[in-house]
BARO-122258 format. One record per residue (C-alpha): residue number from 1; x negated, y, z. Coordinates in pm, whole numbers, plus 32768, in hexadecimal, padded with zeros to 4 digits. Example, Ala and Ser with C-alpha at 12.3 -4.5 7.8 and 13.67 -1.06 7.14 Angstrom:
BARO-122258
{node 1, {7B32, 7E3E, 830C}}
{node 2, {7AA9, 7F96, 82CA}}
END
This chain:
BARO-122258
{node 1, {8000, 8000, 8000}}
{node 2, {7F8B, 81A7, 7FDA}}
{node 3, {7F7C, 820E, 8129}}
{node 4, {804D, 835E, 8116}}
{node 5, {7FD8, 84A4, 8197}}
{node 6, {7F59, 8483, 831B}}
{node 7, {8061, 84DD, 83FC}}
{node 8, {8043, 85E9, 84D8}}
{node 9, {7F83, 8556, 8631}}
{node 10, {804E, 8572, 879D}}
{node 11, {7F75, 853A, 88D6}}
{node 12, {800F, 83D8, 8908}}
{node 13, {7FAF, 835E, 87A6}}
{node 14, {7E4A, 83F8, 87BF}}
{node 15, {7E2D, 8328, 890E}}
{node 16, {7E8A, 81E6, 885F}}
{node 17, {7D7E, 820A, 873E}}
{node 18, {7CAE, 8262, 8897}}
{node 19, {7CE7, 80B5, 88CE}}
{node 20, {7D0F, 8048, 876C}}
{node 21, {7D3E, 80F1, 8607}}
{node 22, {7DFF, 7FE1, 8588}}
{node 23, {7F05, 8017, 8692}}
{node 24, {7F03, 819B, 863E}}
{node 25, {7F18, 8149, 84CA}}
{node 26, {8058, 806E, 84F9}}
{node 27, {80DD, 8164, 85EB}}
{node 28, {80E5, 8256, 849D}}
{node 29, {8125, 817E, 839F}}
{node 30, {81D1, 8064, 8436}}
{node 31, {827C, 80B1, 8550}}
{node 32, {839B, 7FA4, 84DE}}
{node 33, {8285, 7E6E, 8570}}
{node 34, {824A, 7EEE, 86C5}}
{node 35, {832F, 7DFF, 87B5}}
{node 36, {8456, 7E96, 883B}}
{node 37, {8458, 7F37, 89A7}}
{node 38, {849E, 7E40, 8A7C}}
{node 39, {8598, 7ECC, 8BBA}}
{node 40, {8449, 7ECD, 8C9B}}
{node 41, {838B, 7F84, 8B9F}}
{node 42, {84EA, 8057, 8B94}}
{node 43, {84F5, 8073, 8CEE}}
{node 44, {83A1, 80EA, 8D19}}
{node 45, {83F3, 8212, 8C22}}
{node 46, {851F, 827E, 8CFB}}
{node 47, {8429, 825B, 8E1F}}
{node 48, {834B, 8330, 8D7A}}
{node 49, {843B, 8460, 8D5E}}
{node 50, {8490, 8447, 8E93}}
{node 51, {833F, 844B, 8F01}}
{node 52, {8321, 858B, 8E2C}}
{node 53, {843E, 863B, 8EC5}}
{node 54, {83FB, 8617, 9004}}
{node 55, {82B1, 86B4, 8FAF}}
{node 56, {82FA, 87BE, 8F22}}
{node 57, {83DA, 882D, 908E}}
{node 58, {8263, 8884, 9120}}
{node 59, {8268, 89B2, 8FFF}}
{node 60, {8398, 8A7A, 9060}}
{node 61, {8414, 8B68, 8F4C}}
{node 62, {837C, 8AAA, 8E46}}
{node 63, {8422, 8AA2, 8D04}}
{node 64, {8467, 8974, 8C0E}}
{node 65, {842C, 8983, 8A9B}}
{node 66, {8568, 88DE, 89EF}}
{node 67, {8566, 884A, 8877}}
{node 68, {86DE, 8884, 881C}}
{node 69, {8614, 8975, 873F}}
{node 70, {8520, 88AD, 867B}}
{node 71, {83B1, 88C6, 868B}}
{node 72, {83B3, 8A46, 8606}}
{node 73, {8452, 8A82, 872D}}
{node 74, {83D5, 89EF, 885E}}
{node 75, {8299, 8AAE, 87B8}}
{node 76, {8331, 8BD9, 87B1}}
{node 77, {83D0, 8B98, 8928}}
{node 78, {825F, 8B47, 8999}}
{node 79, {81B8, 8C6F, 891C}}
{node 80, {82DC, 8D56, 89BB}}
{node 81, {8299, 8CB3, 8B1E}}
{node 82, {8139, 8CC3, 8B0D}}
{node 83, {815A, 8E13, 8ACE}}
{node 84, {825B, 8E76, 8BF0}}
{node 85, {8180, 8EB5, 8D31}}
{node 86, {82AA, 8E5B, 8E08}}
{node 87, {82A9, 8CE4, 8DB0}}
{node 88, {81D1, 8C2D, 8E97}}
{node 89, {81C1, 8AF7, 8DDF}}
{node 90, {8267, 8A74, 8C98}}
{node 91, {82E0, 88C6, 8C67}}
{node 92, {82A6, 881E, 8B37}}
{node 93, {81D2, 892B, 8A60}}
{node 94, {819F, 8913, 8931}}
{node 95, {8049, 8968, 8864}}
{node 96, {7FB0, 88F0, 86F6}}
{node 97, {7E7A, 88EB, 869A}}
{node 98, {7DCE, 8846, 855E}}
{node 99, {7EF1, 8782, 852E}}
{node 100, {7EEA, 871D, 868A}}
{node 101, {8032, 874A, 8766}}
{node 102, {8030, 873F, 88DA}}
{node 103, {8152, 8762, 89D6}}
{node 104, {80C5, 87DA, 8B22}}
{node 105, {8192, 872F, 8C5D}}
{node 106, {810A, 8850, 8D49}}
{node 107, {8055, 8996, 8CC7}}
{node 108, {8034, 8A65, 8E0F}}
{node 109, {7FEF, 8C04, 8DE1}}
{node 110, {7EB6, 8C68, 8EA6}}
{node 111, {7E25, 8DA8, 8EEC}}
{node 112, {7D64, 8E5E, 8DE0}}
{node 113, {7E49, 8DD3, 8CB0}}
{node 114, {7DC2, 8C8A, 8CF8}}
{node 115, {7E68, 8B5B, 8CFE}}
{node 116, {7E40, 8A0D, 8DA9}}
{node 117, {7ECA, 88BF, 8CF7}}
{node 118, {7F55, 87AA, 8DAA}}
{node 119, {7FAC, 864F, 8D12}}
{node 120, {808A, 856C, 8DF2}}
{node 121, {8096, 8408, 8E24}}
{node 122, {8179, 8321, 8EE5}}
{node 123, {8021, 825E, 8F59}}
{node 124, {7F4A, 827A, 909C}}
{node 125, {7E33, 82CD, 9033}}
{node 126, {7D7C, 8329, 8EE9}}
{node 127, {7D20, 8247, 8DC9}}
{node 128, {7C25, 8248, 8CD7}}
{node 129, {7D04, 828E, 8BBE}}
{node 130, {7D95, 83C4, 8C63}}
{node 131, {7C83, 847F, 8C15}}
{node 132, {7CB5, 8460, 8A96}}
{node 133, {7E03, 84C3, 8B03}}
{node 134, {7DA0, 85F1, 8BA8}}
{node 135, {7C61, 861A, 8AA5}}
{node 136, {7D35, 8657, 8959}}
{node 137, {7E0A, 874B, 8A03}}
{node 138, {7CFE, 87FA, 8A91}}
{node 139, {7C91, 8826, 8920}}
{node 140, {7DC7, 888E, 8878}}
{node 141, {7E0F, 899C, 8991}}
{node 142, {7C8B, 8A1D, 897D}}
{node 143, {7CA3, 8A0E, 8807}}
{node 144, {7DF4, 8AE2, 8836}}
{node 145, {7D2B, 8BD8, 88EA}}
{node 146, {7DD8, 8B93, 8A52}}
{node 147, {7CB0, 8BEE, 8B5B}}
{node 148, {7CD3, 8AC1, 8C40}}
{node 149, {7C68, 8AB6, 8DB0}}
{node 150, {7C83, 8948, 8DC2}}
{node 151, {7CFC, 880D, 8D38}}
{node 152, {7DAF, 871B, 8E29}}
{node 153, {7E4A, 8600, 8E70}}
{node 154, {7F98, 8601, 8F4D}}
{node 155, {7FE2, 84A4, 8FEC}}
{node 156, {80A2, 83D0, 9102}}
{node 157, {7FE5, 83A5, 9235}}
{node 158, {7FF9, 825E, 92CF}}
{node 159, {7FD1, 82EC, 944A}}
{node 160, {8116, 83D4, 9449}}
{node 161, {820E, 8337, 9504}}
{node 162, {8390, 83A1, 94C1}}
{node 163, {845F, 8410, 95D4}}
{node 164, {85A3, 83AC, 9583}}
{node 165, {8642, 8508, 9550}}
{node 166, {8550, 85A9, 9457}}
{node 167, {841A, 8599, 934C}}
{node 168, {82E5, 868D, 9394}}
{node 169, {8257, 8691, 9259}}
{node 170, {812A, 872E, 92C3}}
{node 171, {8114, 8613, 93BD}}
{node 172, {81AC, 851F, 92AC}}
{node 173, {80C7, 8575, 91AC}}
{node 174, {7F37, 85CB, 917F}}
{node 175, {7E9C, 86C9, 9076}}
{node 176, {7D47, 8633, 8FFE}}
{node 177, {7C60, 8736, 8F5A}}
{node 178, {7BC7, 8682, 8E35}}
{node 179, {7B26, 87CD, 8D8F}}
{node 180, {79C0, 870E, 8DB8}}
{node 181, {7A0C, 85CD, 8D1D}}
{node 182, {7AF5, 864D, 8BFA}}
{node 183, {79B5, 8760, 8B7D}}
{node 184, {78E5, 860E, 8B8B}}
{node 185, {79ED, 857C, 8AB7}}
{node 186, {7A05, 86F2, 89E6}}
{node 187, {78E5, 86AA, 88DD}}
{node 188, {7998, 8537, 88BA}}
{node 189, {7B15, 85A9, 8861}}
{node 190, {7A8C, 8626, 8706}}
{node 191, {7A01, 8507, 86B6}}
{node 192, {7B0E, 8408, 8721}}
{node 193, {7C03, 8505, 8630}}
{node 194, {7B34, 84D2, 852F}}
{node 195, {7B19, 836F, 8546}}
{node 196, {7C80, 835D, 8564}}
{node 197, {7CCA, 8421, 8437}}
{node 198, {7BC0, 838F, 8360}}
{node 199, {7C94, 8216, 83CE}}
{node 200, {7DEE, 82A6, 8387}}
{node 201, {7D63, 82FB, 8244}}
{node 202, {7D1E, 81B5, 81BD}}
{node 203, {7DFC, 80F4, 80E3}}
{node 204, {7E46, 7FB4, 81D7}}
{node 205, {7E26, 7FA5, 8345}}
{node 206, {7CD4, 7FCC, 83AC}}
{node 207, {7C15, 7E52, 83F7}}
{node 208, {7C23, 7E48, 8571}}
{node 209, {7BCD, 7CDD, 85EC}}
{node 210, {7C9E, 7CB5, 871C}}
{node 211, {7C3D, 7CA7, 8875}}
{node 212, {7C44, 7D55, 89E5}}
{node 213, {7CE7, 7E78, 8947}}
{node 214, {7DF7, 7DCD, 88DA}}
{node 215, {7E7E, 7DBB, 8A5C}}
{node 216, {7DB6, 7ECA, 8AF7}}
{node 217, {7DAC, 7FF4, 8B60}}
{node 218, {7F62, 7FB2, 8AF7}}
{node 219, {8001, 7E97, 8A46}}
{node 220, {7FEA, 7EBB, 88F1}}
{node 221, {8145, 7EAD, 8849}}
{node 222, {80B7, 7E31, 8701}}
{node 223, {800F, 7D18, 87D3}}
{node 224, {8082, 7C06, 86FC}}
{node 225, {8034, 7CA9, 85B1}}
{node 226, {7EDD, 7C50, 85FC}}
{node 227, {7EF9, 7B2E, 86F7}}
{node 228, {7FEE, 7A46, 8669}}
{node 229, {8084, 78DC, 8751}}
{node 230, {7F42, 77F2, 874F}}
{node 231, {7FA4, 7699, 8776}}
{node 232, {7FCC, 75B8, 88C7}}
{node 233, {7EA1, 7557, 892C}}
{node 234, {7DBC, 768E, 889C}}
{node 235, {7C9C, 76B6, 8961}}
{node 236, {7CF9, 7805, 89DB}}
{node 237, {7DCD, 7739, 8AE7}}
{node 238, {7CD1, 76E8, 8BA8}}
{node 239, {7CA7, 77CB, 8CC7}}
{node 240, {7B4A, 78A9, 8CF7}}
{node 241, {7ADC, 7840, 8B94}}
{node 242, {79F1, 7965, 8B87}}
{node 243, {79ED, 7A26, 8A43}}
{node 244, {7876, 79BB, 89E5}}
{node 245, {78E7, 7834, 8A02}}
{node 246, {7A45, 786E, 8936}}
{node 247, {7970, 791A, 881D}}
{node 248, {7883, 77F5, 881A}}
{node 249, {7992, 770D, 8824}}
{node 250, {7A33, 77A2, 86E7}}
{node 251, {78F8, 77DB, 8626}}
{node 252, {78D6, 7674, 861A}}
{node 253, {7A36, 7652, 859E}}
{node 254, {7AE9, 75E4, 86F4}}
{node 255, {7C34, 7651, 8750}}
{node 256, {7CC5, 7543, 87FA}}
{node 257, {7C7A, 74E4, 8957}}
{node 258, {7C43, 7373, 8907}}
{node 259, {7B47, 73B3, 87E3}}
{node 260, {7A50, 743C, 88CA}}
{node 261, {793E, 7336, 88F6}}
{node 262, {78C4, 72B4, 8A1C}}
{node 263, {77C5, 7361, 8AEA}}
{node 264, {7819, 74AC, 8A79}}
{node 265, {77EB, 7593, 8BA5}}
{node 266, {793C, 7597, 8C80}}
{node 267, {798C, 75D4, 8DDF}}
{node 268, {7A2C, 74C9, 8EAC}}
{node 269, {7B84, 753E, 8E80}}
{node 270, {7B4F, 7575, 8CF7}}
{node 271, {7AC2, 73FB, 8D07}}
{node 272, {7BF6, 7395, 8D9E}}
{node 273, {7CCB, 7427, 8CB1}}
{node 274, {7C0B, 73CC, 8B6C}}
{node 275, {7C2A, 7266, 8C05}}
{node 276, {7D8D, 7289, 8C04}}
{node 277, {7DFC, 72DB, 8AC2}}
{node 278, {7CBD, 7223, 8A1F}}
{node 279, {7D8A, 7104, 8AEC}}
{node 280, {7EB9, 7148, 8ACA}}
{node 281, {7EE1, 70F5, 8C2B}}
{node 282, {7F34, 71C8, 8D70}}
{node 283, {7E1D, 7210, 8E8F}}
{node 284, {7E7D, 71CB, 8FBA}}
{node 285, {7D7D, 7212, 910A}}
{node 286, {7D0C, 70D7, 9193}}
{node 287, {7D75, 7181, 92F8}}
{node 288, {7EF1, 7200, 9287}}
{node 289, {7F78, 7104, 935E}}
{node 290, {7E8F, 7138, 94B5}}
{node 291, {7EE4, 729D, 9480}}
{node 292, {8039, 72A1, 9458}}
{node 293, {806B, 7198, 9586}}
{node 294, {8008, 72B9, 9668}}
{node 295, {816F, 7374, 95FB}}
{node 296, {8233, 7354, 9712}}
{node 297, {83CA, 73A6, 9703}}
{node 298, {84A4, 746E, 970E}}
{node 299, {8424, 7503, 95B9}}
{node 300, {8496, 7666, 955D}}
{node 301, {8466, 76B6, 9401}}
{node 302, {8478, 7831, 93CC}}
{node 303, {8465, 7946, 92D0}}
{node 304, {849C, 7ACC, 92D5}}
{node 305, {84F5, 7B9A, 91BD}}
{node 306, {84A6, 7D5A, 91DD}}
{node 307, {84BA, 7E71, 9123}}
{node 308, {83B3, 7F5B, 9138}}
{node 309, {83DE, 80C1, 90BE}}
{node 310, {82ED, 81DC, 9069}}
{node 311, {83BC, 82A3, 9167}}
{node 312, {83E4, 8231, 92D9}}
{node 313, {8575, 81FE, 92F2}}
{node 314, {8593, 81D8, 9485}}
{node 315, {84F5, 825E, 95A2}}
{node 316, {83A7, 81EA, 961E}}
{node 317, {833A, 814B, 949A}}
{node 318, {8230, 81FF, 93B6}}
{node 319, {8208, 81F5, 924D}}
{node 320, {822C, 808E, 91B6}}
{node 321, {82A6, 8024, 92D5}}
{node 322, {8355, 7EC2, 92E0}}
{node 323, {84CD, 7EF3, 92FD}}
{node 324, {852A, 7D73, 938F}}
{node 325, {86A6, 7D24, 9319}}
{node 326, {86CA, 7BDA, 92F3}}
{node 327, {863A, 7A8F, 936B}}
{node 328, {8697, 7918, 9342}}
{node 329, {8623, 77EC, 941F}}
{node 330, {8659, 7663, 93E4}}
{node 331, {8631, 75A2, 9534}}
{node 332, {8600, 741B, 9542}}
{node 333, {85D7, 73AD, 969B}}
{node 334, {8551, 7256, 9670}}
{node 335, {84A9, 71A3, 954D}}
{node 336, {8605, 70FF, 9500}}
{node 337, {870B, 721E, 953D}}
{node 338, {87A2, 72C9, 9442}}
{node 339, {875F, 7415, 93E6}}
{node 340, {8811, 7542, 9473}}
{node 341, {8838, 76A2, 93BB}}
{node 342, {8827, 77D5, 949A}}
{node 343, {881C, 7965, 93DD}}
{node 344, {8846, 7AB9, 9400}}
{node 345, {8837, 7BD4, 92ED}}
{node 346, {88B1, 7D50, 9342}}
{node 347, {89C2, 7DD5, 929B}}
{node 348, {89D1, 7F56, 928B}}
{node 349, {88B3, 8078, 92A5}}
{node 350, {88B5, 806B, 941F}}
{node 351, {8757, 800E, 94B2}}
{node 352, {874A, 7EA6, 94AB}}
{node 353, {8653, 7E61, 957A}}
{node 354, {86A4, 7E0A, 96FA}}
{node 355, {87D4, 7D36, 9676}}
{node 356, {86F7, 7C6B, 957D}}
{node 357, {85F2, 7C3C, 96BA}}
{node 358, {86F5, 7BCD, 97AD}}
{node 359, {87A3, 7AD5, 96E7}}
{node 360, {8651, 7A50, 9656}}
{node 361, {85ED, 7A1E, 97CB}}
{node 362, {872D, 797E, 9848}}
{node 363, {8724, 786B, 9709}}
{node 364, {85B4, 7833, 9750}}
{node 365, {85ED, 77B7, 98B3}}
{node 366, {84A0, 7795, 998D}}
{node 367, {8418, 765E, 990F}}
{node 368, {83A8, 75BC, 97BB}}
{node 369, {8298, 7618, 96A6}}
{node 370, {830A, 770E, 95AB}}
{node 371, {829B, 76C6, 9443}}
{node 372, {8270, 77DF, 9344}}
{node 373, {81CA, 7821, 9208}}
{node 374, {809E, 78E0, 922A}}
{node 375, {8111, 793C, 939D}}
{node 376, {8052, 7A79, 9375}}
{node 377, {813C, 7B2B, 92EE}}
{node 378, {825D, 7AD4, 93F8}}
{node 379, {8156, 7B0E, 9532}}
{node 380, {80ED, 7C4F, 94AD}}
{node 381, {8260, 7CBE, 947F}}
{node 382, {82A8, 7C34, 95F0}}
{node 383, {8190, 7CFC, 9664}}
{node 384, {8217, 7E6D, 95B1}}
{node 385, {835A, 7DF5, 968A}}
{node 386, {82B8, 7DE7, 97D2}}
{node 387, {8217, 7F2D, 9777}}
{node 388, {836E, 7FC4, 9719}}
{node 389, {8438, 7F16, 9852}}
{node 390, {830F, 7ED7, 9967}}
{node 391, {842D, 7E53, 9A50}}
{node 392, {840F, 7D04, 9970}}
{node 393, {82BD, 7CE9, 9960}}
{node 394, {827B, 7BD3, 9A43}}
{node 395, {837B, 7AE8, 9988}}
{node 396, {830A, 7B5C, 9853}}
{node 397, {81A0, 7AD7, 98A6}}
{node 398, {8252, 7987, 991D}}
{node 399, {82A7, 795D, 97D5}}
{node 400, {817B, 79D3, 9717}}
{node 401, {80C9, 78D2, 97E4}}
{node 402, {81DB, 77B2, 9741}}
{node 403, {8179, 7813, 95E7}}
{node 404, {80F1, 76FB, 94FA}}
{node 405, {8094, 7766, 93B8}}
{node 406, {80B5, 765E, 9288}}
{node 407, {8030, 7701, 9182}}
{node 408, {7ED0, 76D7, 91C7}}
{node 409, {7F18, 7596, 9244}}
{node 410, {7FA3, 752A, 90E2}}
{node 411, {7E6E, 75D5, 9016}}
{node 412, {7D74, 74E0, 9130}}
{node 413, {7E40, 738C, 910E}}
{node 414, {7EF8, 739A, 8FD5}}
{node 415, {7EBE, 73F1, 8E40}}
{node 416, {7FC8, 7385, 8D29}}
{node 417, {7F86, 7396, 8BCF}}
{node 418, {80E8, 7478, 8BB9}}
{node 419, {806E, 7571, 8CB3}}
{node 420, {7FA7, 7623, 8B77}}
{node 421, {7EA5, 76B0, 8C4C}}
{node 422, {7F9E, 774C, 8D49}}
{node 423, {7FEC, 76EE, 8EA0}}
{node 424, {811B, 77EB, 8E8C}}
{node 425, {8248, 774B, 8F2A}}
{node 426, {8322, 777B, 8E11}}
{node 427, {8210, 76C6, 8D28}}
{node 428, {81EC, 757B, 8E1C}}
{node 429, {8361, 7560, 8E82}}
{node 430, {839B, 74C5, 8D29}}
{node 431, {8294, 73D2, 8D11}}
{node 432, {827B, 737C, 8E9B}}
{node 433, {8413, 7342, 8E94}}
{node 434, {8490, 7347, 8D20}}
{node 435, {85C7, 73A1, 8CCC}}
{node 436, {8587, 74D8, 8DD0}}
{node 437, {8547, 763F, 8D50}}
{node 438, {85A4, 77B1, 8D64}}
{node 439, {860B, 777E, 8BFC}}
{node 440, {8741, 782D, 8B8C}}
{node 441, {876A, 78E6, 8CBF}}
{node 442, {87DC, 7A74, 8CDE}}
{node 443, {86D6, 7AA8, 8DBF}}
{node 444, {859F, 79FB, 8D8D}}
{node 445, {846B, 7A98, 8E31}}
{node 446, {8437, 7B77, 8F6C}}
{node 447, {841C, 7CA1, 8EAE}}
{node 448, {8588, 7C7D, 8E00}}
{node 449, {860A, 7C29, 8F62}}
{node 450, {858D, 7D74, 8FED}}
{node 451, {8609, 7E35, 8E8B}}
{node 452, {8777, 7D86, 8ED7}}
{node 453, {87AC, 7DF3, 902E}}
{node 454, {877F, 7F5B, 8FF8}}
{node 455, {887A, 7F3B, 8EE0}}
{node 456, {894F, 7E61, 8FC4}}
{node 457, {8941, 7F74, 911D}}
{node 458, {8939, 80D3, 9051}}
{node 459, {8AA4, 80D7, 9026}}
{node 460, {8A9A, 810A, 8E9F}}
{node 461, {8B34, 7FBC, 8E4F}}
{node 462, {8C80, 7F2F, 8E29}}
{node 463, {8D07, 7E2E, 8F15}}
{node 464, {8CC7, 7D1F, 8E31}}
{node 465, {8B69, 7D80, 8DC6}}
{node 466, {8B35, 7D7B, 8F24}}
{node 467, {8BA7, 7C32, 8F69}}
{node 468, {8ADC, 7B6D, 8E55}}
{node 469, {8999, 7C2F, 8E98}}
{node 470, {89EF, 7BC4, 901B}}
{node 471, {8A1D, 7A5E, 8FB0}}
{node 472, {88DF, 7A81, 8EC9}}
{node 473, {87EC, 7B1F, 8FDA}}
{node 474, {8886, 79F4, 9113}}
{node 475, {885C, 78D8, 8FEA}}
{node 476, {8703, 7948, 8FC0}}
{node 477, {8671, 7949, 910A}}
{node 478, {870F, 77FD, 9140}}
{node 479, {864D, 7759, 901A}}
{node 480, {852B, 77C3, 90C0}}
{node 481, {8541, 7741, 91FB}}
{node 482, {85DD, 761C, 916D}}
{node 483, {8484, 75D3, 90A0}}
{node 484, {83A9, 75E4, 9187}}
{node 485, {848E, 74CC, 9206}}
{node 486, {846E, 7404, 9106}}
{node 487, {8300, 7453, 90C7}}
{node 488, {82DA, 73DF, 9229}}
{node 489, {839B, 72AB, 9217}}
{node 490, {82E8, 7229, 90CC}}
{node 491, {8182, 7254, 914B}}
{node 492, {81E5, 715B, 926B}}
{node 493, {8289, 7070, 9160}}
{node 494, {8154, 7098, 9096}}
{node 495, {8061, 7071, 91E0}}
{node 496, {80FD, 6F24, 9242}}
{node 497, {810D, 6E82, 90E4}}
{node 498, {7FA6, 6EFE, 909A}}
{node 499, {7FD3, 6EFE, 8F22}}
{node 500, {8074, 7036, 8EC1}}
{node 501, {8068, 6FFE, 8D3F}}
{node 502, {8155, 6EC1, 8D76}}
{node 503, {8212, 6FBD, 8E8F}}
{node 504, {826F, 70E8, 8D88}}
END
């Protein structure tokens, strides 16, 4: 194809040639291949603005800059507000320069006709990849003729703590003066626009071999232009394959895990796993059966699903705080009981938290070991409730103290050929137990559950909606639980029969 004219550049596309021209070259030309929004990536835009308003409440008196006017004039309404003296600081300004085009989230008036230009982020702290943020505005404003006094960086602070009754934002937020850094980057923005002009020129999409850039510093949304499905078994499964050893692997024309020969450099796990699929056959720990003999009942399986916002929602919680709203716990109290089915999940915006502690406390009893997957994650969310409600914080230890985790104890006693490199539980529930799997479901990962609820408590939804995404959010905790279960009750099967390729 003729690669038409080169587009005008925004700040957000110049930041994405930053990590890769190819991704800035489909972003102009063929923005129809990116991957749609998904609703985190969706909700994480909404999160954004509200980041941004709440930002801009440390600048009273500022003014916004609209578009219901076009381009022509938000310039125009720039240039008037830059010129009025009684403005103390104008949202969302707009500059070109060189067939760059920059909107400014904060440009504060200081003395002397000077000007100080503030970026803001809904992170805690600053990334690498701000700078170029902050860099290519710094340039079109200079190149503008704006005298700046600095060039900043306006972010959540992890340490504020919200009261319950309302945000600080000077408390809330931090200003980081980046002035230093960004004239270290100012000989480098010229160059980068070059580069990315000289690539949008070209006829086809410039040849960018894929690699770490294609996930960081941001997901690329063109990801699987250049990274299409590789089959089961590719050697990019197995887990801490360093990039040297992959690159060997492939120069030699191996893909598969089982067509690497024998002898070739692996670490123990890696070994076990080649074995595996080489085999055919499951691993199984020749100790899976002392270990799990020291379990002793009642069992509590248990799992905890949170939302965390940018923006503390209830008193005594700081930025990305865990919200805890829901929790689901399977009890068997002897190896031959059946399993019982205990839950809880908040309905409506009211702070959740001492009513999803003191049921969780009265189902967990004082006795028994309570399984989770990667127990981390649950004891560190126990812990931010003892900090939040100190009244409970001798139970809450009790129970920390209970927690087994079986994740790690999976990845040391167990490897399937299925797993596919991941000891995720959603990737061994179907090969441990098949005919289990979070398949099919409305809610299907921790980060849906969390997007759900939100929908489910902020009152915008019909009764109905309500209802299924209720249904969808109590059915998904369940399966959890409920797998860990069954992971649980096949490693015994597989312990006592000691052949687990004649087990699964």
């Amino acid at each position: 194809m003729i690669a038409p004219a080169p587009a005008r550049l925004s700040k957000s596309k110049f930041v994405a040639g930053v990590q890769c021209l190819k991704r800035l070259y489909y972003q102009i030309y063929q923005p129809e291949l990116a991957e749609q929004a998904d609703e985190s990536q969706q909700a994480r835009l909404e999160q954004g603005n509200e980041v941004g308003l709440l930002a801009r409440s440390r600048f009273p008196g500022g003014v916004f800059v609209g578009s219901e006017h076009g381009l022509d004039g938000a310039l125009a309404q720039t240039d008037c507000l830059l010129d009025d003296s009684s403005v103390p600081a104008i949202f969302e300004a707009i500059f070109q320069h060189q067939g760059v085009l920059v909107r400014v989230d904060i440009l504060q008036r200081r003395p002397g006709n000077r000007w100080r230009l503030i970026e803001v982020k809904s992170s805690v702290d600053v990334k690498e990849y701000h700078l170029y943020d902050v860099a290519i505005q710094t340039h079109v404003l200079r190149g503008c003729g704006l005298d700046l006094s600095s060039s900043c960086l306006m972010h959540l602070t992890r340490g504020y703590v919200y009261d319950g009754l309302q945000y600080i934002p000077r408390g809330l937020f931090a200003i980081r003066n980046l002035t230093g850094q960004i004239r270290k980057l100012g000989a480098e923005v010229p160059k980068l626009l070059k580069s990315e002009r000289k690539a949008l020129a070209l006829e086809y999409p410039p040849d960018v071999a894929p690699g770490r850039q294609c996930s960081e510093p941001v997901p690329c949304e063109f990801y699987s232009c250049c990274n299409p499905p590789v089959p089961e078994y590719h050697i990019s499964f197995l887990p801490r394959l360093s990039d040297r050893k992959q690159a060997e692997l492939l120069d030699q024309g191996i893909t598969l895990i089982h067509e690497i020969p024998e002898g070739f450099s692996l670490t123990e796990n890696q070994i076990r796993i080649w074995t595996s699929v080489k085999t055919g056959q499951p691993w199984v720990s020749d100790n899976l059966a002392s270990e799990l003999s020291r379990l002793n009942y009642p069992l509590y399986f248990m799992d905890f699903e949170t939302l965390y916002p940018a923006i503390p929602r209830f008193a005594g919680m700081w930025p990305y705080s865990h919200i805890p709203f829901q929790w689901s716990v399977h009890r068997q109290m002897s190896i031959d009981s059946a399993l019982e089915h205990f839950e809880f999940l908040a309905e409506d915006k009211e702070d959740p938290r001492r009513a999803f502690l003191d049921s969780l406390i009265d189902t967990l009893a004082k006795r028994g070991l309570i399984v989770a997957y990667n127990a981390g994650f649950e004891s560190q969310r126990l812990s931010d409730l003892a900090n939040w409600m100190p009244e409970y914080a001798g139970k809450i230890a009790k129970i920390q103290a209970r927690l087994w985790d079986l994740w790690p104890f999976v990845k040391k006693h167990v490897y399937h050929p299925k797993f596919q490199g991941s000891f995720s539980l959603k990737a061994i529930l179907p090969a441990l137990a098949p005919g289990s799997s979070y398949e099919g479901m409305e809610v299907s990962h921790g980060g849906e559950a969390g997007l759900a609820w939100d929908q489910m408590v902020r009152g915008e939804l019909g009764l109905e909606e309500r209802r299924r995404l209720k249904a969808a959010l109590l059915a998904y905790c369940r399966q959890d639980t409920l797998a860990m279960a069954k992971v649980l009750e096949r490693l015994k099967a597989l312990a006592h029969a000691g052949d687990m390729a004649g087990e699964i």
